[in-house]
Structure formats: structure tokens, C-alpha cells
N, C-alpha and C positions, 0 to 999 in steps of 0.2 A: 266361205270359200269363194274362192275367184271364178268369174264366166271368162272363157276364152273362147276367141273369136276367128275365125278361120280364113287369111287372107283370101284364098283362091275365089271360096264359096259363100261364105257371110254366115257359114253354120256355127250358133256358137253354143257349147258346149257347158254344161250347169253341173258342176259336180254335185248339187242339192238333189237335184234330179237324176243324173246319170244318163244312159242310153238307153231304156227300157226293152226298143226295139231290135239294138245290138245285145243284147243281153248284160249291159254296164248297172251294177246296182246304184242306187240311188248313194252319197257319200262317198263314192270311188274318185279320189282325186286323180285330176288331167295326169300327173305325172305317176301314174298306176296302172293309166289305160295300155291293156297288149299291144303290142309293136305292130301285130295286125288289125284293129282299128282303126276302120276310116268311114 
């Protein structure tokens, strides 16, 4: 799976890993994350 990279911020985003701390599980690809998400 692809890392993307957050122009604003440099946050980048592992869909292997997810968001743990947003509650994104691990495997959730970028174009799956909720609309509210950031």
C-alpha cells in the first residue's frame, strides 16, 4: 500500500499501520478514511 504525504503538515499517513490514535485500523486505505479525518 502507498504512504501519503500531507502537503500542509509533512504528516504521512501508512495505510499498514492506520491511525491508531484516530481510531483508523491498521489496512484502511487513504481512500476509505472518513470525510472527517484529519
Amino acid at each position: 500500500m502507498k504512504e501519503y504525504e500531507c502537503d500542509l503538515c509533512g504528516y504521512v499517513y501508512d495505510p499498514t499501520v492506520g491511525d491508531p490514535d484516530n481510531g483508523i485500523k491498521p489496512g484502511t486505505a487513504f481512500e476509505d478514511l472518513p470525510e472527517d479525518w484529519v
